[in-house]
N, C-alpha and C positions, 0 to 999 in steps of 0.2 A: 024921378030918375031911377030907374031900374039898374040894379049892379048884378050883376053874374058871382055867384059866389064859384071861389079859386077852385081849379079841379083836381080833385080826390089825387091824381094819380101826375107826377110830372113826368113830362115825358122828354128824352136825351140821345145824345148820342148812344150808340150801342157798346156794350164793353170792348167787343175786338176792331173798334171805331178808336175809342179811347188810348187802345194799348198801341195803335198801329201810330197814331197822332203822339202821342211822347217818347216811343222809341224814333220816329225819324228827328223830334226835337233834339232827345239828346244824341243821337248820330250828328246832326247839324251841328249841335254847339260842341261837341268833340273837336269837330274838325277844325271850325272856327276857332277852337281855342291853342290846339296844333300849330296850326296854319298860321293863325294871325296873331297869336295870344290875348284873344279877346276877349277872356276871363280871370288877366291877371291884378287887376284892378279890384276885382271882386273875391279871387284866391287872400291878397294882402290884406282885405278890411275883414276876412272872416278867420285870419291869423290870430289878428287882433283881439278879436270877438275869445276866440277860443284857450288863446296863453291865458289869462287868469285861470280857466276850469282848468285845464290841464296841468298846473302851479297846484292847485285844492287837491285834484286827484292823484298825485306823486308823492303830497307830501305825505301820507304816513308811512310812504314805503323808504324814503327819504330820510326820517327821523330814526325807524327803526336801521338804517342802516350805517346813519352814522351813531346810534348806541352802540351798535354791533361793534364797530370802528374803536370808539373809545376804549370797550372794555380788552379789544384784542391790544391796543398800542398800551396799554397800562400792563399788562402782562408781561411783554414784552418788554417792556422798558425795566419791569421788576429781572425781567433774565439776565439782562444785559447787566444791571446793574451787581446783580449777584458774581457775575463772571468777571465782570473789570475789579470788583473786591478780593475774590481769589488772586486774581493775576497781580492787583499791586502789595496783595501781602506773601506771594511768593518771591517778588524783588526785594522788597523792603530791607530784611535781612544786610543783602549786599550792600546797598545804599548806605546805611547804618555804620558798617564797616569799613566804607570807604572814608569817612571822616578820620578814624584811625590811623589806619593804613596811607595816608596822606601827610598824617604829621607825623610818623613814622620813616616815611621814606628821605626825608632831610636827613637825619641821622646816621641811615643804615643804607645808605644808598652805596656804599662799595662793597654792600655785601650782598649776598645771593637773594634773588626777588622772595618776598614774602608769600610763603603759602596759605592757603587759608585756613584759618583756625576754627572756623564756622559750618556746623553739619546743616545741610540744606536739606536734609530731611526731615519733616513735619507734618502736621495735618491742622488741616485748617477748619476752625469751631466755631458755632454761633452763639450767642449771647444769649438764656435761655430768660434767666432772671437772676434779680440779686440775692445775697442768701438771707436767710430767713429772722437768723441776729439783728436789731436793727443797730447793735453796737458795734458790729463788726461788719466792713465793709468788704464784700466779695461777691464774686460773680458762677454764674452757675453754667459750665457749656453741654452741649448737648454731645459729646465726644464722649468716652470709657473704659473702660477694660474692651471691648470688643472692638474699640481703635487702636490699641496698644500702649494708654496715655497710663503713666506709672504717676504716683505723688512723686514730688520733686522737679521734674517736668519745668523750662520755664516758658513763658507765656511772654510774648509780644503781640502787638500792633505795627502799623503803619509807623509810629512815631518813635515807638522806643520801649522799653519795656513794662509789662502792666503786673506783671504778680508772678505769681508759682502757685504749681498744684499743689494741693496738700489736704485732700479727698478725693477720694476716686469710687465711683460707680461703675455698675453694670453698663449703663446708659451714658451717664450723664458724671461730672465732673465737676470740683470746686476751685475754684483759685481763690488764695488769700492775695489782695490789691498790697503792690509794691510799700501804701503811706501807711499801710497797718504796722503796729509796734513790735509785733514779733519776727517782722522783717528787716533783714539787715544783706545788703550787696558789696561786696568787694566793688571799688571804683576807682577812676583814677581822672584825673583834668589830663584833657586832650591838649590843652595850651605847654604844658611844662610836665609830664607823665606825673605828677603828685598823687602819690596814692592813699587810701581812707575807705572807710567805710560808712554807705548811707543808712539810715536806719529811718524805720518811717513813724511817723511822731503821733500817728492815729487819732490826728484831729487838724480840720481845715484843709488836708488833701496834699500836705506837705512833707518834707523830708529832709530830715538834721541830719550834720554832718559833725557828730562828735570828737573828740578828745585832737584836735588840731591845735597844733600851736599858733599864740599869739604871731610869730616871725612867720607863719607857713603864707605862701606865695597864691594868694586867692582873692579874687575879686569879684564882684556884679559879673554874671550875664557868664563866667566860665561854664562850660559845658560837663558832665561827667558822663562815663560809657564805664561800661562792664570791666574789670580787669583778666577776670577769667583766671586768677588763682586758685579760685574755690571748687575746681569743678562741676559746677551745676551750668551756670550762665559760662556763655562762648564770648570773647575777649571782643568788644569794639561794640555793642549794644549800646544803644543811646539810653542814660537814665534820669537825668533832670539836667538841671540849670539852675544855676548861682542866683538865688531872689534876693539873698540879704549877709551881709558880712558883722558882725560886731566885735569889733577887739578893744579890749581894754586889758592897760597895763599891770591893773590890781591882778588879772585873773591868769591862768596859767596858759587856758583854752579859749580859742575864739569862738564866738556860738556862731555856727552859719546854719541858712535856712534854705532851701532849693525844693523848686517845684518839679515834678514831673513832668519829662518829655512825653509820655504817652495820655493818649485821651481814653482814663480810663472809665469814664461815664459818657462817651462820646458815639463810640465804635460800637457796631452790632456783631462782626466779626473779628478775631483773634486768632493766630499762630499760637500752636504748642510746639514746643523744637521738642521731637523725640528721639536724637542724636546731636545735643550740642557738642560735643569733640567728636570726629573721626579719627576710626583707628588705624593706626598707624601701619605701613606694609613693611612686613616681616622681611626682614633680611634673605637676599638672595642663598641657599644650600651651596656649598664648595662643591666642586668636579671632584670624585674621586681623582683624576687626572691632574689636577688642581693640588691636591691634596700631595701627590706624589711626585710632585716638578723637582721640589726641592730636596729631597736622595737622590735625586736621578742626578743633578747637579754637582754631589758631592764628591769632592776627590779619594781616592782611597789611599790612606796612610801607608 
């Protein structure tokens, strides 16, 4: 059996055969699919076919966009939160005050409304570090002489009072913390105006209330605020609360123990009040006219 071997050369339609034959196919199945939608059947299974690749091909641009995402919302969140810590240690103050002025107004309510005794000018400091003593507990803010923070200055929080200046830098700032021993505040219970003085005991973050007598009128959980005799601290400052009472009849004095209202290992921000009293408005000048009513009036003898 003889076989022809296959020839060298195939031979085909001609190329402008080829090209004339698949432009009228897809002109055909254009219209067909227009027309009839006789390729929606084959559109939906190549959907299919192609959402996984295009899911692969998205995702780097996908991840990188939500890193992008994260690190802008973390920013952001850091602003915001910066800005709501200004704004609630700009009220605080007031807050703090109104506790006072509360148990005050039973008293003095047929008298003329209370003004306020509290300078609301301050500037507001961050928490840089604590100071360098590990004996002495204090805080370092990043406020100065080019803030206008003088030593003596005192220092609050959201909750109540946390210390006073008493180093000052170019820069930066020291507060000695309210429970330190060389600290001592004018105070008074907001329950019954009992007045004393706190002194902080410079160990375990607490604050004695010395030389009180056995009969004094004090219990668990009484509040104590600023009295504002001493002129530093402004009168209604929140400064601890009543932890502990011991009186015994041998001793003269009752030993009480009271914790701090303010969170002063808490807080990243801090108030310096650098006008705690406002001054006072100077008496209005007489009218020359004024001055001269009463000749005018006078009978002549």
């Amino acid at each position: 059996m003889i076989r022809e071997p296959p020839p060298f050369f195939h031979r085909g339609p001609s190329p402008l055969a080829r090209l004339t034959f698949f432009a009228l196919l897809a002109i055909a199945t254009m219209i067909a699919d227009h027309r009839f939608g006789a390729l929606e059947a084959v559109r939906l299974s190549l959907s299919v076919l192609v959402a996984p690749l295009q899911g692969l091909a998205a995702a780097p641009g996908a991840a990188l966009a939500r890193v992008a995402d994260y690190f802008a919302s973390q920013d952001r969140l850091l602003r915001d939160n910066e800005a709501l810590q200004a704004k609630l240690l700009e009220y605080s103050a007031a807050a703090q005050q109104s506790k006072l002025l509360a148990a005050e107004q039973q008293q003095f309510l047929a008298m003329t409304p209370p003004r306020s005794r509290f300078g609301a000018e301050g500037v507001i400091a961050e928490v840089l570090t604590y100071g360098r003593n590990p004996f002495v507990r204090k805080l370092v803010l990043d406020k100065g002489l080019t803030h206008g923070i003088k030593a003596g200055m005192p220092v609050i929080d959201a909750d109540g009072v946390v210390g006073q200046v008493t180093a000052v830098g170019t820069f930066t700032s020291e507060v000695t913390l309210l429970t330190e021993k060389d600290q001592s505040v004018p105070v008074m219970l907001v329950r019954n105006g009992l007045r004393a003085i706190a002194v902080g005991s410079g160990k375990g973050g607490s604050i004695d209330v010395p030389f009180m007598p056995v009969s004094a009128d004090i219990q668990n959980g009484d509040l104590f605020v600023t009295s504002g005799i001493d002129g530093t601290y402004p009168a209604g400052l929140v400064v601890a609360r009543v932890a502990a009472v011991e009186k015994n009849a041998a001793y003269v004095f009752a030993r009480i123990t009271a914790l701090p209202a303010a969170g002063v290992d808490h807080h990243r921000f801090v108030r310096i009040l650098t006008s705690p009293r406002p001054a006072l408005p100077a008496p209005p000048a007489s009218r020359p006219e004024e001055r001269r009513a009463p000749a005018r009036g006078r009978r002549q003898p």
